[in-house]
Each structure stands twice: as C-alpha cells, then as structure tokens.
N, C-alpha and C positions, 0 to 999 in steps of 0.2 A: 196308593194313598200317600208316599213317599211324596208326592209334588204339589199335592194339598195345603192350604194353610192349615196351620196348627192349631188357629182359632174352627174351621170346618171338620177338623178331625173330631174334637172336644164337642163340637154341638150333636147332641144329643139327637134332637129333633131332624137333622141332617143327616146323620146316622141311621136313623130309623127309617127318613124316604128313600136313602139309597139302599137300605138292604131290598125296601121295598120293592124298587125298583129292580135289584139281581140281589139275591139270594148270595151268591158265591161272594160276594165280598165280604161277607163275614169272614172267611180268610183271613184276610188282613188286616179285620177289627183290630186296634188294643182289646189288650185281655180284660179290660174290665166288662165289657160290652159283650162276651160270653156267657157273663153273668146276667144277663139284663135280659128279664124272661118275654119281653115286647117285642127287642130287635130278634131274638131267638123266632118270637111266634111268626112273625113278620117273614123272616127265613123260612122256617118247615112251611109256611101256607103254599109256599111255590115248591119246594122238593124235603123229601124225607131226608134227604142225604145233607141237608141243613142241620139235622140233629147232630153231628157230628162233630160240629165244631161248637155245641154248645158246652159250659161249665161242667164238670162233674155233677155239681149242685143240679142243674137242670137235667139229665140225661136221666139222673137222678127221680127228677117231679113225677109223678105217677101219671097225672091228671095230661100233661104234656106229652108224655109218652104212648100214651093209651092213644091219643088223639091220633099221634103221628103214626102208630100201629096201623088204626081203623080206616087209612088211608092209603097203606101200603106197606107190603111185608118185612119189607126192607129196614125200615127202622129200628127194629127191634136190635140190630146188631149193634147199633149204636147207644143201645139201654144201659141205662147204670147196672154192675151185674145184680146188686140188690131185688132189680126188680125182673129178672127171669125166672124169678120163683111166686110171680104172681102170677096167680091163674086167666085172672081175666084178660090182662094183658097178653098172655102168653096164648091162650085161646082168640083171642083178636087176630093174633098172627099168623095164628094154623088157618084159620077163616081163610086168608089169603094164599097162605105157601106152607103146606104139612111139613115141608123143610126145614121152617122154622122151630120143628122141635131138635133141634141138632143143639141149637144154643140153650134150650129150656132147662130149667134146672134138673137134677137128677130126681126129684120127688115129683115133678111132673110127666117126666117118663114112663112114671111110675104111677100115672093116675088115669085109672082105667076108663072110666068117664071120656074123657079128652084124650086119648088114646084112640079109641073107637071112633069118635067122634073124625079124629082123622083117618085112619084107615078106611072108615067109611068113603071116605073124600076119593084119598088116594091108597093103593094098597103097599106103595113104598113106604107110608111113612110108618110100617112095622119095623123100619131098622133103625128107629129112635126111641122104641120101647124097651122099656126096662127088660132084663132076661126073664123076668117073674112075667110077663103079658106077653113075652115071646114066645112063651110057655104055656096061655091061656088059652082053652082051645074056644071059646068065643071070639078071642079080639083075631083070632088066626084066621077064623071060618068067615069071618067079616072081611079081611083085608086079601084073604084069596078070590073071594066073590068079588072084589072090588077090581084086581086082577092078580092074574096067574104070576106074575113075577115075586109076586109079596115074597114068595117060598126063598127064593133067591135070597133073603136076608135071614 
C-alpha cells in the first residue's frame, strides 16, 4: 500500500474491493479499517484466518465469530477470549476439530453435555475434559468405545 495514493488508501469503497479481491491485505490496512465490520466480512468470506487481523471489538462480535466458526475450526483461536465460554460457539468448533476444546473455557471442559458430545466424535478429546469427567465413567466408556487410545489421557 506504501506506493498507493493517499487518496486510494482513504477510499473506503476501494478498500472494500480490494479486500474483496485478497483477503490478506488486510495486513496492511490502517488500523481503522480493522474496525470496519464489512471489510472484516469481506476478509473471513475467503479465509478464517482473516479474523485475525480483525479489531478486538470484532473478534469480539459474537454473531461474526459463530459464522467464521461454522465454517472452520480454525477461527476460534482468533476469538475474543470473552467468547470461549460461549457454548454455542464453542460447540460449533468441536463440530469441526474436538481439539478446539484446548482453548474452551474451563466451565466448558466441564460440561458434560459437549463433552460427550465430543468424545463421542473423537475419543481424544477426553484430554480436554475437566478431571471431574475424566472421572466420569459414562463420558470414559463413550470415548474408549470411540477408541482405545482415549485411556492414554
């Protein structure tokens, strides 16, 4: 953007077809335009990994987040940490990659429901569960049936 006119940097509308166009140059937005939940949307529609260079404020939005979840597991790392203790969000991501309960808050570790729900999936994702459901011999007999290594955690 360095070799840009100053006036193409500033346009707004200019901004927006080039994120359109790549994603990655959000990079080298000005920092106001991290803010700016369009060029933001405009970014994640082509990669998750466009939430990352979004504002706090945005990473932040729920409604934003949940989208860029339900599209790949991946985003979630890039979540305001506010909202790793949303369930539905956080259950979007298991949806994807039960790994994603590593970053999940600790009260969802600890919820049995979504818990199971992923062991069910995978039998690793017993080494994201609270000690209290590591301890449970339901979520236990679920994630060894799922397979034999669960025990390994």
């Amino acid at each position: 953007l360095e070799f840009l006119a100053p006036e193409l940097v500033a346009d707004r509308d200019f901004i927006l077809a080039a994120v359109k166009g790549n994603w990655e140059i959000l990079e080298f937005l000005p920092a106001h335009f991290t803010n700016d939940r369009e060029v933001i949307v405009a970014g994640v529609s082509q990669s998750n990994s466009a939430l990352r260079l979004a504002s706090e404020e945005l990473r932040g939005d729920r409604e934003l987040v949940l989208s860029c979840v339900q599209k790949g597991f991946g985003a979630l790392r890039y979540a305001a940490p506010k909202l790793l203790s949303d369930r539905e969000i956080v259950a979007a991501a298991v949806q994807q990659d039960v790994h994603c309960l590593r970053q999940a808050d600790k009260s969802l570790q600890d919820d049995k429901e979504l818990i199971l729900s992923a062991v069910r999936a995978n039998g690793s994702a017993l080494q994201y569960a609270s000690q209290r459901l590591r301890n449970d011999q339901e979520v236990v007999l679920e994630a060894v049936g799922q397979s034999r290594h669960a025990l390994d955690f």
